[in-house]
C-alpha positions in Angstrom: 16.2 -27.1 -40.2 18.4 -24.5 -40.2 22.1 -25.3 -42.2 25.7 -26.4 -40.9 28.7 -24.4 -40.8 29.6 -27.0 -42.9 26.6 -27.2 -45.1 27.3 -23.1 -45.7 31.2 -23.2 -46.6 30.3 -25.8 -48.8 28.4 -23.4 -50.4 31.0 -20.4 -50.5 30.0 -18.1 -47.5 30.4 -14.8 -49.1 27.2 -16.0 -51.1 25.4 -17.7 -49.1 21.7 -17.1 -48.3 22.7 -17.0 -44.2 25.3 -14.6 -45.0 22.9 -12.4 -46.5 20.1 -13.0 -43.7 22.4 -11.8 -41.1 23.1 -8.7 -43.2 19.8 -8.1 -43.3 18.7 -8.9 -39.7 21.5 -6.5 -38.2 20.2 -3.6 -40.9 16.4 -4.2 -39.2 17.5 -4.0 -36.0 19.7 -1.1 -35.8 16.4 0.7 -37.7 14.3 -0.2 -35.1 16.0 0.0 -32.3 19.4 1.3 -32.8 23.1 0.1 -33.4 23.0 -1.2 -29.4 20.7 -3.6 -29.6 22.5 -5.8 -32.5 23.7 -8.3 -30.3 25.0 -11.3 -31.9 22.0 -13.1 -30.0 19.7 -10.8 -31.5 20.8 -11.1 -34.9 20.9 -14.9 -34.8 17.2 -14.5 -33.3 16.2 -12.4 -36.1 17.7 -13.9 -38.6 16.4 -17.1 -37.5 20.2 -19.4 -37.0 22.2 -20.6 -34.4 24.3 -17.6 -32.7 27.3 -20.0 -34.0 26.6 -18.7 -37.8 26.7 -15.1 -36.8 30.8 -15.5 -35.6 31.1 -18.1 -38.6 30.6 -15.4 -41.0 31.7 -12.3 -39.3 34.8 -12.8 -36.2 34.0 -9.9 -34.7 30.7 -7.0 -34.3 33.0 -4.9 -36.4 33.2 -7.2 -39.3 29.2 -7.7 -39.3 29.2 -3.8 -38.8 31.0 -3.3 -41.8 29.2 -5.8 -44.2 26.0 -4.1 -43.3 27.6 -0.4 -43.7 28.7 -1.8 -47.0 26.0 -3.6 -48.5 23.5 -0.4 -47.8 25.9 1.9 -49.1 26.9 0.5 -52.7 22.8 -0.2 -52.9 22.2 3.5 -51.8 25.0 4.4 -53.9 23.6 2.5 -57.3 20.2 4.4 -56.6 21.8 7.7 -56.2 23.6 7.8 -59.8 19.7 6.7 -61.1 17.9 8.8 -59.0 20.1 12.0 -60.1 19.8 11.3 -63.7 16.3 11.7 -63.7 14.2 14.8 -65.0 14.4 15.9 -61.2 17.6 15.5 -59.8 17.1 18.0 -57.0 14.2 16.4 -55.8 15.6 13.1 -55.8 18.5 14.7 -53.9 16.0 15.6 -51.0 14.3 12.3 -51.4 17.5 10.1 -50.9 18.4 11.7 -47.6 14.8 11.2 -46.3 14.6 7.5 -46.6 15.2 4.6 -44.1 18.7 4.3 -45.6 19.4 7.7 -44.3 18.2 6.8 -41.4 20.5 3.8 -41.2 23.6 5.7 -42.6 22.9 8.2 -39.6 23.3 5.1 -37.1 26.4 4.1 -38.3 27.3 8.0 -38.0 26.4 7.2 -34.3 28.4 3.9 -34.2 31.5 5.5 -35.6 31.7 7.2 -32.5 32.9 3.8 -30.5 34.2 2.3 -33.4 37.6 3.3 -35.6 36.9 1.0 -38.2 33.1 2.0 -38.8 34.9 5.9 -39.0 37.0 4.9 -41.9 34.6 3.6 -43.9 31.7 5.9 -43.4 34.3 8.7 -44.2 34.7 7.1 -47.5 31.7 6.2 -48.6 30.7 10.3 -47.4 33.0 11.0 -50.0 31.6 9.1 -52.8 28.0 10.3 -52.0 28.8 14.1 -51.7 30.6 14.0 -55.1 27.9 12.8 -56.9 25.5 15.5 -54.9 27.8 17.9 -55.5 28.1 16.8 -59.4 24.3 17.3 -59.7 23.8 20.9 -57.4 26.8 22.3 -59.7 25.2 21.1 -62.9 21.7 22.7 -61.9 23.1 25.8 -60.4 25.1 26.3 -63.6 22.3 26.1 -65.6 20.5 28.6 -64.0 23.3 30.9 -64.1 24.0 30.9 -60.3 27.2 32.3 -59.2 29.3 29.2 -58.4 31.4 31.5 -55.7 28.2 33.6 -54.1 26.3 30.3 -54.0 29.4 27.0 -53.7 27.4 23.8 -55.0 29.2 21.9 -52.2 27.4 24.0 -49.3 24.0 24.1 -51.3 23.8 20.4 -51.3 25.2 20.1 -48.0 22.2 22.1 -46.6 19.9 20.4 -48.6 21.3 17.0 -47.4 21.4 17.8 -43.6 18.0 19.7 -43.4 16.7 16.3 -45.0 18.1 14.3 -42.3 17.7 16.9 -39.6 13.6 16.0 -40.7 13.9 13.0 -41.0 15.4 12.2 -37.5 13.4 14.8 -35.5 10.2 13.3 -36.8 11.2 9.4 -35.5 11.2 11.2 -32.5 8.2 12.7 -33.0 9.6 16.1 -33.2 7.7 18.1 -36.2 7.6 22.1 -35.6 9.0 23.8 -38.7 9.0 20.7 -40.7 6.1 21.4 -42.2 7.5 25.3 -43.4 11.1 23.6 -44.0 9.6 21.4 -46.7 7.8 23.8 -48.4 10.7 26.5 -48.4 13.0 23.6 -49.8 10.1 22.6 -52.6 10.0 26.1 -53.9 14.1 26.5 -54.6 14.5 23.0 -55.9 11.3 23.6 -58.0 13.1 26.9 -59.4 16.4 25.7 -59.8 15.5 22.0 -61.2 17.7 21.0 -64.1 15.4 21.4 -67.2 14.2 18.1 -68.7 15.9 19.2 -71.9 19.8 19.2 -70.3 21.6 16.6 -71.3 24.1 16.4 -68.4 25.5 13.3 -67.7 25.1 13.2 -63.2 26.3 10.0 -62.5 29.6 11.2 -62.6 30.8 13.5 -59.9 31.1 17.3 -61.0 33.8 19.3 -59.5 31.2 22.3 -58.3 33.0 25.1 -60.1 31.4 27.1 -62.9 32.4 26.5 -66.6 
């Protein structure tokens, strides 16, 4: 039976398993069918509650918006800083960007377009992503003795970030020409400039991108 409004504040609704159920529910169906189809109904379908719990926890589409945005992205974010101090940064730079939560961050890209309160935070959370991808092109760049001006670590893992996401989109459309040369093209330059196992560069802070 599913709770009470009551039942859940009595429980602290920040916490609460609903809370999290809606969260999760409005992630699946913006992956699956995109950021229009997460109705309120929908979600409270999904997620298996009354539509009454969905404006409980979240006033407003923009509120549930944001706890969604914000949930993935501190997740996404927490697996970036491990995934880019690992043997293969680079690859796991190319990785991150061709998961479902790329896919999902690309949505909200979409959203932001109707909504000014999606725009500020995706800007933000764009900031905190492309410092630490940043951090990690400058540090294996630098190691390789690649010219920081010739070759600025902020457009190298730019490119490799949006050719990742460029793939991955075309291909849930069912677009594939060039992917196939694309991936190996990017395999062979992060291959040669992967950070050697041996470097003891701390990546899970954000570099600056500028040669020392």
């Amino acid at each position: 039976m599913p709770s009470s409004p009551a039942d859940e504040r009595s429980r602290g609704p920040r916490e609460s398993a609903t809370r999290q159920a809606l969260i999760r529910a409005t992630a699946q169906i913006m992956l699956e069918e995109g950021y229009a189809a997460a109705t309120s109904r929908r979600v409270a379908a999904k997620a298996g509650v009354k539509p009454a719990l969905v404006h409980y926890y979240f006033p407003s589409m923009d509120d549930l918006f944001l706890a969604v945005l914000r949930d993935g992205a501190e997740t996404n974010l927490e697996r970036q800083r491990q995934a880019l101090a690992d043997d293969r940064p680079l690859h796991a730079l190319w990785q991150l960007n061709s998961t479902h939560g790329a896919r999902l961050f690309m949505e909200f890209m979409a959203l932001a377009n109707h909504r000014k309160a999606i725009r500020s935070e995706i800007a933000r959370y764009a900031e905190l992503f492309g410092d630490l991808e940043t951090g990690v092109m400058a540090a294996a760049l630098r190691a390789h003795g690649v010219d920081a001006e010739e070759f600025p670590p902020v457009v190298m893992a730019m490119l490799v970030t949006s050719l990742a996401r460029i793939v991955l989109l075309e291909r849930g459309l069912g677009i594939t020409r060039g992917h196939a040369d694309a991936e190996a093209f990017i395999e062979r330059y992060l291959q040669r400039y992967e950070l050697p196992a041996s470097d003891g560069r701390d990546v899970t802070e954000p570099g600056d991108g500028r040669a020392e």
